[in-house]
C-alpha positions as CSV (number, residue, x, y, z in Angstrom):
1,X,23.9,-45.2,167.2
2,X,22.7,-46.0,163.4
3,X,22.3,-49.8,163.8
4,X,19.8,-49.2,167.2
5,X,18.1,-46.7,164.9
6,X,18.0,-49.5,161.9
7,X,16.9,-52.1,164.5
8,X,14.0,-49.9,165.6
9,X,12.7,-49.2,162.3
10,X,9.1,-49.5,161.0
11,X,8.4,-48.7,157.7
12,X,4.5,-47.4,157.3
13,X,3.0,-49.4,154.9
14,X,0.3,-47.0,152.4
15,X,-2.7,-49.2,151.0
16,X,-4.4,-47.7,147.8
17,X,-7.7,-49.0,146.1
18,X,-6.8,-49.1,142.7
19,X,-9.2,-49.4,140.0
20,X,-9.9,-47.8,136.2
21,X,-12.6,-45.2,136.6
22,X,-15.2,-44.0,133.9
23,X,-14.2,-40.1,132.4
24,X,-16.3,-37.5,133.1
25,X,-19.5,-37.1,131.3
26,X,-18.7,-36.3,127.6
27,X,-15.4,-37.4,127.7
28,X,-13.5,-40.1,126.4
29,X,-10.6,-42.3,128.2
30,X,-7.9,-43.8,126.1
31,X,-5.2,-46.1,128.0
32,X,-2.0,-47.2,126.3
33,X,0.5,-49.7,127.5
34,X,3.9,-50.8,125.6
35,X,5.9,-53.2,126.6
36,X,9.3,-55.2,125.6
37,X,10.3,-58.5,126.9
38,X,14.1,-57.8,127.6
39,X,14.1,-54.2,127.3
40,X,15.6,-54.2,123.9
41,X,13.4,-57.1,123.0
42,X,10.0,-58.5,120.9
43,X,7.5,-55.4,121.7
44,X,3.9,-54.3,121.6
45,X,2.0,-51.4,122.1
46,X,-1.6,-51.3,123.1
47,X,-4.9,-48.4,123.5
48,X,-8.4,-48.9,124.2
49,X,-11.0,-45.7,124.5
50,X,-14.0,-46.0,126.3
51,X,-16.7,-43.3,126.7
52,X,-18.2,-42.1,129.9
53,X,-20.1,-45.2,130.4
54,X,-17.1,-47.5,130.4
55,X,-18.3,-49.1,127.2
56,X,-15.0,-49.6,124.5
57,X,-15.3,-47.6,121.3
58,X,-11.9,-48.7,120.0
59,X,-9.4,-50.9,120.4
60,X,-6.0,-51.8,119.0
61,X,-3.0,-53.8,119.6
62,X,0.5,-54.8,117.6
63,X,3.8,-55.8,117.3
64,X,6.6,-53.5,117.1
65,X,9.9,-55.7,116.9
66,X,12.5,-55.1,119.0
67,X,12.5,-51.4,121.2
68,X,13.3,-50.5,124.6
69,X,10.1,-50.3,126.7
70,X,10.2,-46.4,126.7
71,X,10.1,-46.9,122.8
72,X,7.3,-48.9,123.3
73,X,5.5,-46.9,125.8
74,X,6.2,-43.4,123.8
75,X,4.9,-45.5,120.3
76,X,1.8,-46.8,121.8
77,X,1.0,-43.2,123.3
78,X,1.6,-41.8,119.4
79,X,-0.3,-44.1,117.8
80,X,-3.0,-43.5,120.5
81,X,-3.3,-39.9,119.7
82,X,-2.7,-39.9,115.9
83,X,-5.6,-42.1,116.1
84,X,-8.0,-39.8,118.3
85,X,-6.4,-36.8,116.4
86,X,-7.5,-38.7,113.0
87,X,-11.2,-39.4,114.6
88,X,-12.0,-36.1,115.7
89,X,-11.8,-37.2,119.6
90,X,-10.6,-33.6,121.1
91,X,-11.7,-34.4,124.7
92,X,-10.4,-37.1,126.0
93,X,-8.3,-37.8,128.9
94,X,-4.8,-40.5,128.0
95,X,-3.6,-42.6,130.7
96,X,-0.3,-44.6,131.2
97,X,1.2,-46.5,133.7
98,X,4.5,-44.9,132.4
99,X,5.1,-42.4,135.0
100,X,8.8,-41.3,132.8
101,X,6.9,-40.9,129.8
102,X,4.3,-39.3,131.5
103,X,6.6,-36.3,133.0
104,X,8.3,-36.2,130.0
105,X,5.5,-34.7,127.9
106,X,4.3,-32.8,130.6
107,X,7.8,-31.2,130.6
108,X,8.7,-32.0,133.6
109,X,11.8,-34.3,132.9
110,X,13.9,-34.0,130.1
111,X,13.2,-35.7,126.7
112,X,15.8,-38.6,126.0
113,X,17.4,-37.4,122.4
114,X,16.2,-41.0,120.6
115,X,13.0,-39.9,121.2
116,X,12.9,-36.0,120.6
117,X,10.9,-36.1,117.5
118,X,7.6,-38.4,119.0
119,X,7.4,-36.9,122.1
120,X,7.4,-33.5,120.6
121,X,4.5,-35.0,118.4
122,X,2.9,-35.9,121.7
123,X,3.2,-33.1,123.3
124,X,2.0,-30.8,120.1
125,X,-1.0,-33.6,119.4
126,X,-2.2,-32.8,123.4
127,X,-1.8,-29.4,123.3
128,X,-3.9,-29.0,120.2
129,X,-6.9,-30.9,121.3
130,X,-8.5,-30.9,124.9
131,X,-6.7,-33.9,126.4
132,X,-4.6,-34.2,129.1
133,X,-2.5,-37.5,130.1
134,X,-2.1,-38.8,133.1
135,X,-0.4,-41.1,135.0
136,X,-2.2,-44.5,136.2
137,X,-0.8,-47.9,138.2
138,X,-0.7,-50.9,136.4
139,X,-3.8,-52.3,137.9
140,X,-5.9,-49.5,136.6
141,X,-4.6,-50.1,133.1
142,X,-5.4,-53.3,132.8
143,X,-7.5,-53.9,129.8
144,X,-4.8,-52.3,127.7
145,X,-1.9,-53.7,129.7
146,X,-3.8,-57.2,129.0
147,X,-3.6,-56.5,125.3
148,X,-0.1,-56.1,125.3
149,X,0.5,-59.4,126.8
């Protein structure tokens, strides 16, 4: 029955190499991170972009008070592109390692209704420019998940 099928179980185990990669040649990569100790605690938000040969052209980091870490994630992705928006950076690819937020603004989940009005910001801010965003794990976000800390 089910517990000799339990008892025989193996899960497989997947191994990844993960590590941040440089953009294609005459792009730009921006990662963001947010974060909130307590999820409805102190928060920060984070981006760095670098160009295609890894080397940083910007960086930026702050407080936020207390949000949930969606808020945080969503602000740092805002302030992120109102920043490349400002700078004239049109192609550039955004990663998180938010995967909600991430298939949020592509659409692909439903928008929460606190947060209606920035991610319709992101989403308008991607679509006018040449980006895309992209989901990433943690450990290839470091350098802005570091910044957050």
């Amino acid at each position: 029955g089910i517990i000799k099928v339990m008892r025989e179980y193996k899960p497989r185990l997947h191994y990844y190499a993960v590590s941040w990669k440089r953009p294609h040649r005459g792009r730009i990569k921006c990662n963001t991170d947010g974060v909130s100790r307590g999820n409805l605690g102190d928060s920060a938000y984070s981006f760095c972009l670098r160009d295609d040969q890894g080397d940083i052209i910007y960086a930026e980091a702050g407080r936020l008070g207390h949000k949930t870490n969606m808020e945080a994630e969503t602000i740092a992705i805002l302030k992120a592109l109102r920043y490349c928006k400002g700078n004239n950076y049109s192609n550039f690819v955004l990663e998180t390692d938010s995967l909600i937020i991430t298939n949020i603004v592509r659409r692909e989940w439903k928008i929460p209704w606190q947060q209606v009005e920035e991610i319709q910001e992101i989403q308008a801010i991607i679509s006018s420019t040449n980006a895309q965003i992209q989901h990433v794990f943690r450990e290839a976000n470091k350098l802005a998940n570091e910044a957050c800390a």
